[in-house]
C-alpha positions in Angstrom: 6.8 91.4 70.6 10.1 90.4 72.0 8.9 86.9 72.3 8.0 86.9 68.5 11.4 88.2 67.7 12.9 85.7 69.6 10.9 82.9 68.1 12.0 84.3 64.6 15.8 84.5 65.1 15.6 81.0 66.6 13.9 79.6 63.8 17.1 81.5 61.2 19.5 79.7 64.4 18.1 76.3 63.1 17.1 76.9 59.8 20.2 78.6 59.2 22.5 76.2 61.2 24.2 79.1 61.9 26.6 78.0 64.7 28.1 75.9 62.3 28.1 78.5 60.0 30.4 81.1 61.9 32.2 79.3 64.2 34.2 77.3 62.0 38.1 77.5 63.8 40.0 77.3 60.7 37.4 80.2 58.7 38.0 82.6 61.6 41.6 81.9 62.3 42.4 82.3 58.3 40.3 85.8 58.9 42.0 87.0 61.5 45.2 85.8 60.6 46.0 84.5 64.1 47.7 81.2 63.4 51.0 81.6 64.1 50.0 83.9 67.2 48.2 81.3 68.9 50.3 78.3 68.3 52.9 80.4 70.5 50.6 79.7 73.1 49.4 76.3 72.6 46.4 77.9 72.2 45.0 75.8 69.1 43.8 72.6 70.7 41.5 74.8 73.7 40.3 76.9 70.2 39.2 74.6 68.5 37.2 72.8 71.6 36.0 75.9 72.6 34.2 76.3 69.1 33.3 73.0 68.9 31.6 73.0 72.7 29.8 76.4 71.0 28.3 74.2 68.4 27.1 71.2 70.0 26.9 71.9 73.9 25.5 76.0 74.3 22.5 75.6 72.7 23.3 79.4 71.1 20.3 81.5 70.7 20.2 84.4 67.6 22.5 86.3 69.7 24.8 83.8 71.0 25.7 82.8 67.5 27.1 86.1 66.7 28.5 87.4 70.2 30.6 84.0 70.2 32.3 84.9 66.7 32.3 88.0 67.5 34.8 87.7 71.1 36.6 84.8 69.2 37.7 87.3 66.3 38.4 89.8 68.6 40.4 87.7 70.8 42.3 86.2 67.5 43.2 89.9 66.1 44.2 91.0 69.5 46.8 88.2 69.5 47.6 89.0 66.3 48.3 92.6 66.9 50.4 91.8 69.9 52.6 89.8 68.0 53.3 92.3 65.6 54.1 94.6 67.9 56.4 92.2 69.3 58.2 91.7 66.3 58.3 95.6 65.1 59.1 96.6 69.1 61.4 93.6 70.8 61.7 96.0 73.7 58.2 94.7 74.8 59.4 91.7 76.0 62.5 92.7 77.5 59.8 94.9 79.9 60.9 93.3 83.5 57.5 92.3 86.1 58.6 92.5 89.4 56.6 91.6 92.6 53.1 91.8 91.5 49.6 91.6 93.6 47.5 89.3 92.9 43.7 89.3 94.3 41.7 85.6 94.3 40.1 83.6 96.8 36.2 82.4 96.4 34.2 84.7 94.2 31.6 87.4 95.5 33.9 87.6 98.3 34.8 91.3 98.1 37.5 90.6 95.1 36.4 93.7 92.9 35.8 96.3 95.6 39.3 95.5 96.9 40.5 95.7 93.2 38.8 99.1 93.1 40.3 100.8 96.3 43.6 99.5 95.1 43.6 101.1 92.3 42.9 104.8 93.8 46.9 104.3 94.7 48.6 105.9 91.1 51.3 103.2 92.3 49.1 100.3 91.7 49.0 99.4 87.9 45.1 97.3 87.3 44.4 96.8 84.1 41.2 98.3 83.2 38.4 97.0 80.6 38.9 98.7 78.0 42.8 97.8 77.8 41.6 94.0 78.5 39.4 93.8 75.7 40.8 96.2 73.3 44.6 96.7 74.2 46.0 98.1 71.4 44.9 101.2 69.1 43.7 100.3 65.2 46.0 103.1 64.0 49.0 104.0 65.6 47.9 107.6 66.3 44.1 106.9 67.5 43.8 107.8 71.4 42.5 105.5 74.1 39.7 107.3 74.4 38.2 105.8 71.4 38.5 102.3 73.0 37.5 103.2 76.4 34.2 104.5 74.4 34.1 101.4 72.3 34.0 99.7 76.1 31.6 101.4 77.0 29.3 100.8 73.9 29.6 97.3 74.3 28.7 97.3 78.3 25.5 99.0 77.7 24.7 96.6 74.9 25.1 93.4 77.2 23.3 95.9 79.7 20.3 96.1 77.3 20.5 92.2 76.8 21.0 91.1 81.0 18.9 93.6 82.7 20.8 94.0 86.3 23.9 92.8 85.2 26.0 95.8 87.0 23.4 96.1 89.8 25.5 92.5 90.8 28.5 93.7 89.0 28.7 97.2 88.9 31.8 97.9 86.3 32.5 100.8 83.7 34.5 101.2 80.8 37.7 102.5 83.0 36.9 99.8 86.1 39.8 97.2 86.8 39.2 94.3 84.8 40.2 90.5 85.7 42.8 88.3 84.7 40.3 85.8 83.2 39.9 88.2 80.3 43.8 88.2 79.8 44.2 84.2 79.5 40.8 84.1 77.1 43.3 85.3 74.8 44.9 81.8 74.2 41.9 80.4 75.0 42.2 78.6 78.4 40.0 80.7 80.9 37.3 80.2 83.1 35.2 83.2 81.7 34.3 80.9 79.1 32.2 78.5 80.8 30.4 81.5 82.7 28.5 83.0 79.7 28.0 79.5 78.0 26.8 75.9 78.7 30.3 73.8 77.6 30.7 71.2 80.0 33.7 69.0 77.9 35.8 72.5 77.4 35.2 73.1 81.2 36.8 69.3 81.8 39.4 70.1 79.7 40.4 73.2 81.5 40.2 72.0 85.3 43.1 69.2 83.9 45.0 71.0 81.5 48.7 72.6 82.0 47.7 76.5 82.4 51.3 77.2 82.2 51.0 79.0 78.4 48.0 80.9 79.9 50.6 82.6 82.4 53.6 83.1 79.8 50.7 85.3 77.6 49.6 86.6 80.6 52.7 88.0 81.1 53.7 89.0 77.7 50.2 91.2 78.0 50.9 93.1 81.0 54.5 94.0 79.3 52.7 94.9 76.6 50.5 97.2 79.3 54.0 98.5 80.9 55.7 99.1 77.5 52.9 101.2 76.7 53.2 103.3 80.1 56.7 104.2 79.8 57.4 103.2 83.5 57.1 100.4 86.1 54.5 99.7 88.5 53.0 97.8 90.9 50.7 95.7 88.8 47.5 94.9 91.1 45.8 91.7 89.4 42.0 90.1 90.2 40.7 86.7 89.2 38.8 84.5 91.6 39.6 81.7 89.5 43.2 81.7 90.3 42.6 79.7 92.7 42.4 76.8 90.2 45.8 77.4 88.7 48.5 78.1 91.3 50.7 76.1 90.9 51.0 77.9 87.2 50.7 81.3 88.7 53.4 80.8 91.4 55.8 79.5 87.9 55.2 82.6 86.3 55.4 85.1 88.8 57.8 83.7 91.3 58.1 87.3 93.3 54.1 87.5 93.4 52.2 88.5 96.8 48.7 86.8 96.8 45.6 88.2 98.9 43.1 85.6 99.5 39.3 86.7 100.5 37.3 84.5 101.9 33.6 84.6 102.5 30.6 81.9 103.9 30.9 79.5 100.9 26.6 79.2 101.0 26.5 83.0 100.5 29.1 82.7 97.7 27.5 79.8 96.1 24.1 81.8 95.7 25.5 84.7 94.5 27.5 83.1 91.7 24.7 80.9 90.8 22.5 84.1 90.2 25.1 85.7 88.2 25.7 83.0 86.0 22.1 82.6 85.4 22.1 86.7 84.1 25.2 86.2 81.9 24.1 83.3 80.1 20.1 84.5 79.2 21.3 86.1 76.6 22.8 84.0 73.8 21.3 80.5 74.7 17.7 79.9 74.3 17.3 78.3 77.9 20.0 78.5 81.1 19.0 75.7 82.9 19.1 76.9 86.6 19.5 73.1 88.2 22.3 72.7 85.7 23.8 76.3 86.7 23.3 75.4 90.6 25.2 72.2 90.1 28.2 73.4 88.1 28.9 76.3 90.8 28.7 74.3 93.6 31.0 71.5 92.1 33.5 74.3 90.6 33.8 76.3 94.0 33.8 72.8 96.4 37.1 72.4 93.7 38.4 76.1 94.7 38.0 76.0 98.3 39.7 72.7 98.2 42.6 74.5 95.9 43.3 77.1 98.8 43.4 74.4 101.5 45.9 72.8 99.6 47.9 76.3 99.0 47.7 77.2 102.3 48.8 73.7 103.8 51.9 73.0 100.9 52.9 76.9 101.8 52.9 77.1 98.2 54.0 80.9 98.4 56.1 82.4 101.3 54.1 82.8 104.0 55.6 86.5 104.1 54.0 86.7 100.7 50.5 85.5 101.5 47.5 87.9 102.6 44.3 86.2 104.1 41.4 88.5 104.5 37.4 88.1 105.0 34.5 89.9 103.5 32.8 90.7 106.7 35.7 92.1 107.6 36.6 94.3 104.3 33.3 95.5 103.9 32.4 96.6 108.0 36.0 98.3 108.2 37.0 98.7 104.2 40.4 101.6 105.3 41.6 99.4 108.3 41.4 96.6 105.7 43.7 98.3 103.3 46.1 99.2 105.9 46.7 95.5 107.0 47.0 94.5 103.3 50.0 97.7 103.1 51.8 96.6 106.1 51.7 92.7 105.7 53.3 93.9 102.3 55.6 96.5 103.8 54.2 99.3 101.2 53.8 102.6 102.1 50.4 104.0 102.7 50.6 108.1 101.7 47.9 110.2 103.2 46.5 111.2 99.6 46.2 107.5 98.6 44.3 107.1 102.1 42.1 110.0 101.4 41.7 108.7 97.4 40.1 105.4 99.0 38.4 106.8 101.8 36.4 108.9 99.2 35.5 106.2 97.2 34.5 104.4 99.9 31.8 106.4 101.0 30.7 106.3 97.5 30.3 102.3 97.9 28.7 101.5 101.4 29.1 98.2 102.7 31.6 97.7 99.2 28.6 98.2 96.8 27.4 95.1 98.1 24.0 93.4 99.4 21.2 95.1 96.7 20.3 91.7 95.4 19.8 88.5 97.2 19.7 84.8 95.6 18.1 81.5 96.9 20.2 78.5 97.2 16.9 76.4 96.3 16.4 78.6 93.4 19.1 76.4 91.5 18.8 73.3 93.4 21.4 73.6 95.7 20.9 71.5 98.9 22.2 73.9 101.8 22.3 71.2 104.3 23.8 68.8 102.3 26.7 71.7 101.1 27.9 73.3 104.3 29.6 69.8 105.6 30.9 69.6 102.2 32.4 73.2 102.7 33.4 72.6 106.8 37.5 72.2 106.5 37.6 75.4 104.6 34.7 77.0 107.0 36.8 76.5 109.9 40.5 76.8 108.7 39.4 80.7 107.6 37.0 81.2 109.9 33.9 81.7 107.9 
């Protein structure tokens, strides 16, 4: 039956021509009213690819036509709504930033457990998922917990769509959420090319200036601290800030960076088998050889990007964490610690007994339930460790 349905809605796909249909830039940014907004950003040009890329490249299944209008009107709105708060409320961006965290490195290298103990310290600001994706209310009056439920809706629809999508990411309405759903805002972001097949938007990105990604990316978390009524330490997660450093370091000039790093081969599988789950559902085929080969050329490109970092001491070397999964996941607390002291924050005993419990609730950091094969997506293991050895051996992985 589900292979009936899904002959059926991808016979409306073509008959229909429904990407070109409803992803037409200048029909949805007329709809959500979001020109101005985005030109602030630069954000019109990486739009209009990005729709584009949707329409030719993704090969957008049933589903895929309507999730992608979908998170491009929502995104658009968003913008919208920010800047009208910006306009009614010029406090917002008089909000100062000072000293934040930042959490990158490779990917399924530990990244969102240490996200997660972080944020058991009330001093630690993480943006969660449900402020990411829907950060302000519709009315002025309606409570968050209508958005954190709206959250949740929508992670046990993709949950219903990519069986054992949280057993490889666990995450909740109310979990800390990464930066890359910040920057999708304006439209230059990695998540993109996760979910979706778009190979010229993905060139486009890895050369373009990021530097109006970071100036929204700031605007949002004053938005985020406006809304608290008081500073704090804003504790930020994105893998693929690795990629844009040079942007970040502009932006955030005061920032502290924790690096993880973790053997590239084991990272490499993992991605690739996440990747393959958050594409199958809006394209009618993720190509696993195609998936195998973007991973491994995108995280050669990272690990090179930290080298580079750590060599041009592209951040004080005060300001610099490096830290290894094998180590964060056999001694998660001792971890912590190093990560307080090398930053000269205190460490209070009810923060330390905050993590501790939710450490036992996540043995080994929630990690090692599923297993990928580098083969699986034509990755050649002996062929990509030499390719990975300066980064191997300078972090000791």
């Amino acid at each position: 039956m589900d292979g009936m349905l899904a002959a059926l809605g991808q016979r409306a796909v073509t008959h229909l021509g429904l990407p070109d249909r409803f992803l037409q830039p200048d029909a949805l940014l007329h709809r959500a009213k979001a020109a101005e907004a985005l030109a602030a950003f630069d954000g019109e040009a990486p739009f209009r690819m990005l729709l584009e890329q949707y329409r030719q490249e993704a090969d957008l299944n049933f589903i895929g036509c309507f999730a992608a209008r979908y998170d491009a009107l929502r995104l658009l709105r968003n913008l919208a709504a920010l800047k009208r708060r910006e306009t009614s409320q010029p406090a917002v961006l008089r909000t100062p930033i000072s000293k934040p965290i930042f959490i990158t490195g490779l990917p399924r290298s530990g990244t969102t457990f240490l996200h997660k103990m972080l944020a058991e310290d009330p001093e630690n600001r993480c943006p969660a998922a449900w402020e990411t994706v829907f950060p302000l209310p519709r009315k002025p009056d309606d409570p968050p917990s209508q958005r954190i439920a709206a959250m949740g809706r929508l992670l046990a629809a993709f949950e219903r769509m990519a069986p054992g999508f949280r057993a490889v990411h666990p995450i909740d309405a109310e979990s800390p959420q990464e930066c890359s759903e910040i920057t999708a805002h304006v439209f230059r972001s990695y998540r993109f090319q996760i979910t979706h097949h778009i190979p010229r938007y993905l060139a486009w990105l890895r050369a373009a200036d990021h530097a109006p990604a970071y100036r929204f990316h700031r605007v949002f978390l004053q938005h985020l601290q406006h809304t608290d009524g008081r500073p704090r330490r804003f504790v930020l997660k994105c893998p693929d800030h690795v990629f844009t450093l040079g942007a970040l370091a502009e932006a955030y000039p005061d920032a502290r960076i924790i690096f993880l790093h973790r053997d590239p081969l084991e990272v490499l599988a993992s991605v690739a088998g996440l990747t393959a789950i958050l594409r199958r559902p809006f394209t009618t085929g993720a190509n696993r050889q195609a998936i195998g080969q973007q991973v491994a050329e995108s995280w050669l490109a990272g690990a090179e990007a930290i080298l580079c970092a750590d060599a041009g001491r592209l951040f004080p070397e005060d300001r610099v964490a490096h830290l290894r999964f094998r180590e964060l996941t056999a001694a998660p607390m001792a971890t912590i610690a190093s990560i307080y002291e090398r930053f000269n924050l205190p460490l209070l005993p009810d923060v330390r007994q905050r993590m501790e419990r939710r450490i036992a609730r996540l043995p080994h950091g929630g990690y090692g339930g599923v297993k990928h094969a580098l083969a699986d997506y034509g990755i050649d293991a002996d062929a990509m460790r030499p390719r990975f050895a300066a980064y191997a051996a300078r972090f000791n992985v």
